[in-house]
C-alpha positions as CSV (number, residue, x, y, z in Angstrom):
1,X,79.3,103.5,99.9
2,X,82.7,104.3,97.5
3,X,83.0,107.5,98.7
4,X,82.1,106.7,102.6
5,X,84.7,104.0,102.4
6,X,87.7,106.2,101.3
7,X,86.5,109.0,103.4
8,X,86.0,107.2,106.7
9,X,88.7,104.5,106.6
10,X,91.4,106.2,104.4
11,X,91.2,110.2,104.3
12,X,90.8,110.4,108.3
13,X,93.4,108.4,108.9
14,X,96.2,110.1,106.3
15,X,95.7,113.5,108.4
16,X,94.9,112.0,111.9
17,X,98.6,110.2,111.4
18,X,100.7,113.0,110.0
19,X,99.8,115.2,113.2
20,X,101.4,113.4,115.2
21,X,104.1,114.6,112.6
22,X,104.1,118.2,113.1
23,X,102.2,118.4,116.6
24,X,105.8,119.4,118.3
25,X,106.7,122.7,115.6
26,X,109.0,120.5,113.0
27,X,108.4,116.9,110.9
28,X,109.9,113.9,112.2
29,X,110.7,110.6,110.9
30,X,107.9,108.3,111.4
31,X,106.3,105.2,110.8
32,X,102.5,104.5,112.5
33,X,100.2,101.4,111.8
34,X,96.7,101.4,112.6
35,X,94.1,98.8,112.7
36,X,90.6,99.2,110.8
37,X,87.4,97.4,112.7
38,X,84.3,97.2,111.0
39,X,81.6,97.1,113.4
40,X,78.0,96.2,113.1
41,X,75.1,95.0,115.7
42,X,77.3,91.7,116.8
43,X,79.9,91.9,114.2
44,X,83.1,93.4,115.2
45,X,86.0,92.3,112.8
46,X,89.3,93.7,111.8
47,X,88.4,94.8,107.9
48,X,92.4,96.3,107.4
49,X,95.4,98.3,108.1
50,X,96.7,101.5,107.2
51,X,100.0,102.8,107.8
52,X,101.4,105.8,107.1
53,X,105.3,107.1,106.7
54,X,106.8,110.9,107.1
55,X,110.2,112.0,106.2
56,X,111.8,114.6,106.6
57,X,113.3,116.4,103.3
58,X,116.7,118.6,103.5
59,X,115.2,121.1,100.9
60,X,112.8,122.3,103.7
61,X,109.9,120.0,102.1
62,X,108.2,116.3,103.7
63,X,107.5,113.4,101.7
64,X,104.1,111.6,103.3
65,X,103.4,108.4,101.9
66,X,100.3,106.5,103.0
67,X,99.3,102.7,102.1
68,X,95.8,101.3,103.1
69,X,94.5,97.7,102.5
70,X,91.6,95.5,103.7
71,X,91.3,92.3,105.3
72,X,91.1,89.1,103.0
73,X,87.2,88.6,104.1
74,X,86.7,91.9,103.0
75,X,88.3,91.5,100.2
76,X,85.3,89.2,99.1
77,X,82.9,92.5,99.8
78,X,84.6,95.6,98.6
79,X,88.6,95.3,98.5
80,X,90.7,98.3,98.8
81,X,94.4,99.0,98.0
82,X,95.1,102.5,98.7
83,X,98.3,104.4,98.0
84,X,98.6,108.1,98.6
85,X,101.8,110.0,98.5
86,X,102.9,113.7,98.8
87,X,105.1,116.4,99.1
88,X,104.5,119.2,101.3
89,X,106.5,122.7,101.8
90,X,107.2,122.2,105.8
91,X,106.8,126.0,106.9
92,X,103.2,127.1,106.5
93,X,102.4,123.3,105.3
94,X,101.6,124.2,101.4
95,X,101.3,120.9,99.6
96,X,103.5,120.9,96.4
97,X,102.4,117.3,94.8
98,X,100.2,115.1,95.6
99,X,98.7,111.7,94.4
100,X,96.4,108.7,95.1
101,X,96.3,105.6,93.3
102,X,93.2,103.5,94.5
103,X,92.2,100.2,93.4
104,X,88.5,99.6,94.9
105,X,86.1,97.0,94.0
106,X,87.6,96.3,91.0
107,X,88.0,100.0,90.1
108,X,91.3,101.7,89.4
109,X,91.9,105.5,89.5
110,X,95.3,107.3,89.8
111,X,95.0,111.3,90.7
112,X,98.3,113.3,90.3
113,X,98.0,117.0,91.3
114,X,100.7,119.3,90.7
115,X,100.5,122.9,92.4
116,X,101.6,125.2,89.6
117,X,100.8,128.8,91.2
118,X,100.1,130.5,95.0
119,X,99.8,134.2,93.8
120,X,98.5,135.6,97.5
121,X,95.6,134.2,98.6
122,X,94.8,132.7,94.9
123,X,96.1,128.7,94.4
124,X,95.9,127.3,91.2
125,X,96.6,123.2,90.4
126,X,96.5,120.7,87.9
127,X,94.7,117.4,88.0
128,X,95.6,114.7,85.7
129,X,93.2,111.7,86.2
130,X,93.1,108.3,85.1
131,X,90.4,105.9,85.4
132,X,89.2,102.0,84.2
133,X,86.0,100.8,85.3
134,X,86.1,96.9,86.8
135,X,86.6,94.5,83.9
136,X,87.9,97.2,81.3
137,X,90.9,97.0,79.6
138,X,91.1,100.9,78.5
139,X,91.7,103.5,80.9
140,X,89.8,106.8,80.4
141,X,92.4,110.2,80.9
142,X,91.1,113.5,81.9
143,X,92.5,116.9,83.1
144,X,91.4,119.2,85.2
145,X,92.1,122.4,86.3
146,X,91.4,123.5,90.4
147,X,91.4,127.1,91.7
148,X,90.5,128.5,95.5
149,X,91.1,131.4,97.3
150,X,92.1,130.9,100.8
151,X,94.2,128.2,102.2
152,X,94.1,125.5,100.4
153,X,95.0,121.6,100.9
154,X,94.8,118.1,99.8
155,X,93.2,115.2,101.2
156,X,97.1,114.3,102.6
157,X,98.3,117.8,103.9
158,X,94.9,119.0,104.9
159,X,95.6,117.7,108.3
160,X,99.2,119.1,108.8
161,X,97.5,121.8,109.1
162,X,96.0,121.1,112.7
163,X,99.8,121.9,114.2
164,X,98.5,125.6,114.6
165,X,95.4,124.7,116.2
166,X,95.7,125.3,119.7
167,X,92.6,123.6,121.0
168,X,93.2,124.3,124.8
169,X,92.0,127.8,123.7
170,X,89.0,126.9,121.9
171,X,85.6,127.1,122.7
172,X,83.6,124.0,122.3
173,X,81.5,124.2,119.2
174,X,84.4,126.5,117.4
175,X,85.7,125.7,114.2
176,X,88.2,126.4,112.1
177,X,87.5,125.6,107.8
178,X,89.6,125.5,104.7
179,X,89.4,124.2,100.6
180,X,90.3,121.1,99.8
181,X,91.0,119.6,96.6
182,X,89.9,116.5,96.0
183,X,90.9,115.1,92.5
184,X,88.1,116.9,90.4
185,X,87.0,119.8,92.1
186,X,87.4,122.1,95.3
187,X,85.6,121.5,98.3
188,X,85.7,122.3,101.9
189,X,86.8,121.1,105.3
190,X,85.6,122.2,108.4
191,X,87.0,121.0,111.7
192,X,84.8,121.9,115.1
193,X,86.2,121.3,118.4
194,X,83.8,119.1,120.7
195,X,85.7,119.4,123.7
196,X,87.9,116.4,125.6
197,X,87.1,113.2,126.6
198,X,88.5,110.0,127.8
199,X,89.5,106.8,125.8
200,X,90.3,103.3,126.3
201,X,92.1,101.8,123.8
202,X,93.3,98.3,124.0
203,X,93.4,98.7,128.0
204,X,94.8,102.1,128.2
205,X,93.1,105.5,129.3
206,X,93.7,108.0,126.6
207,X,93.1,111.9,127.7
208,X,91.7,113.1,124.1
209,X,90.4,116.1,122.1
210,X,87.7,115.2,120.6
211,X,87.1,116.8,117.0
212,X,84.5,116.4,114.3
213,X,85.6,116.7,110.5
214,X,82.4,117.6,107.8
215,X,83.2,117.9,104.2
216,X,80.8,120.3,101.9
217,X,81.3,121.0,97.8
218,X,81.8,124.6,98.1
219,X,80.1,124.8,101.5
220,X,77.0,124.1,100.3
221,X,76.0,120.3,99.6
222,X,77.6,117.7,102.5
223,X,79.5,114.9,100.3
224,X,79.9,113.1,103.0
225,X,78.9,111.7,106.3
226,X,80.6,113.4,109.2
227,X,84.0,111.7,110.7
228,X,85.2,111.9,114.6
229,X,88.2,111.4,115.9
230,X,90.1,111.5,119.5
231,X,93.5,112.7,119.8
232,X,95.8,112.6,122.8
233,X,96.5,115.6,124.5
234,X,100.1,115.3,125.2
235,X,103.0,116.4,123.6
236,X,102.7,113.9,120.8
237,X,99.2,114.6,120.1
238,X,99.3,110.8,118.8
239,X,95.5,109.8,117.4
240,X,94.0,106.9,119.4
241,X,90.4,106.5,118.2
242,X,88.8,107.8,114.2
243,X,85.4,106.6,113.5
244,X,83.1,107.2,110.5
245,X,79.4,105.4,109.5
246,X,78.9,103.4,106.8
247,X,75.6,103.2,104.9
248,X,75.4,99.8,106.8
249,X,77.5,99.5,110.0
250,X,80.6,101.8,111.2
251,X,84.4,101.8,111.0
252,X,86.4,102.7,113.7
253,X,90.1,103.0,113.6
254,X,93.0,102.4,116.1
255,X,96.2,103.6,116.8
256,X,98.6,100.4,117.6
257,X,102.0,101.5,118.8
C-alpha cells in the first residue's frame, strides 16, 4: 500500500505537472496545485494536495521542486509529507540531482542522488539513503551505487521527458520506454499512448490524450499497479485528470487552475 501511495498520488503527479513545463520547447516559471480525491464505493473525499514549482535557471539548468501532503482525516490512516526536489540540464532533460525526503506513516526516508558520469549511452549515479523506522530514534545510512544504459531518469525528470513525444503521430497502443532510478535500484518506465478522449473536470470539457504509465524492475517484475492519466491537447498540454488503484479504493487527481 507504501509503495501504491507514493506511486499513484505523488510520482504521477511530479511528471504530469512539469509537462506542462516544457510542452511549448523551453521551461517556464510555474506554480500548479492539484487536488487528491480518494474514492471508494460511496466515499469520495479530498485525501490532499500536491503542488509543484519550476524555475527556470540562467546556467541552462531547472530547479523542480515538488511538495505533497494529505488531508487531516487522512492523516489518522496513513499521513504523508512529501518533498521532492531537482535539478535538471534543460536541453535533452538529463537530471543532474535529485532528492526526496518522505515522511509516511511514521516513516522517514531522505534519497539524494547525485549523477556523477554520462559516458555515451552509459549513466552512472550515487544514492545516499537515509532511513528511521516509525518510533526510532536512529536513522539507518546506506549508499548505493546505480548504472543503466540508455536514457536514463528520475522519478522528477522522468516526465520532462514527454516534451518530444509527439502523440498526434502515434499509433494507439505505441509506446515509448526508458530507466528510471528510483532510490535503490534501476527500473523501467513505459509510457503507451491510448488514444484521446474527453474530460469533465469541475464543469469543463477537457480534449485529452489519454496515456498509461507501467513501471517494471528491469522489465521484468511489475512493481507497481498501472497509472492513467489525461492531458490536454492544446498548446499547454496542462494535465487535468491522473488516476491510480489502491489495494482498497482509488485516487484520482485534479488539476485546479
Amino acid at each position: 500500500m507504501k509503495k501504491s501511495v507514493t506511486l499513484g498520488i505523488l510520482t504521477l503527479l511530479i511528471g504530469l505537472c512539469s509537462l506542462n513545463a516544457v510542452a511549448s520547447g523551453k521551461i517556464k516559471n510555474e506554480n500548479i496545485k492539484y487536488r487528491v480525491m480518494y474514492k471508494w464505493g460511496l466515499i469520495n473525499k479530498r485525501a490532499g494536495t500536491v503542488t509543484v514549482n519550476t524555475r527556470h535557471n540562467a546556467d541552462g539548468t531547472f530547479s523542480s521542486t515538488l511538495i505533497g501532503h494529505s488531508a487531516k482525516w487522512a492523516d489518522k490512516f496513513y499521513a504523508v509529507r512529501d518533498t521532492l526536489r531537482g535539478t535538471i540540464i534543460s536541453e535533452g532533460i538529463h537530471p543532474l540531482f535529485y532528492e526526496k525526503i518522505s515522511h509516511e506513516g511514521g516513516d522517514f526516508k531522505h534519497d539524494i542522488i547525485r549523477y556523477e558520469r554520462h559516458e555515451g549511452d552509459n549513466v552512472i549515479a550515487f544514492c545516499d539513503r537515509y532511513r528511521r523506522k516509525k518510533k526510532s530514534d536512529s536513522i539507518d545510512f546506506s549508499q548505493k551505487e546505480l548504472q543503466a544504459s540508455g536514457y536514463t531518469v528520475d522519478m522528477l525528470s522522468a516526465f520532462y521527458y514527454m516534451r518530444y513525444m509527439d502523440f498526434d503521430k502515434m499509433k494507439v497502443g505505441e509506446h515509448k520506454t526508458m530507466n528510471i532510478f528510483s532510490g535503490k535500484r534501476k527500473e523501467i518506465l513505459k509510457i503507451t499512448y491510448q488514444g484521446t478522449e474527453d474530460v469533465n473536470v469541475d464543469g469543463k470539457s477537457y480534449h485529452c490524450y489519454h496515456i498509461t504509465f507501467s513501471f517494471t524492475s528491469d522489465g521484468k517484475k511489475k512493481s507497481s499497479d498501472d497509472l492513467q492519466a489525461w492531458i490536454e491537447t492544446g498548446g499547454s498540454r496542462i494535465p487535468v485528470k491522473m488516476e491510480g488503484k489502491l489495494p482498497v479504493g482509488s485516487v484520482k487527481c485534479f488539476y485546479e487552475p
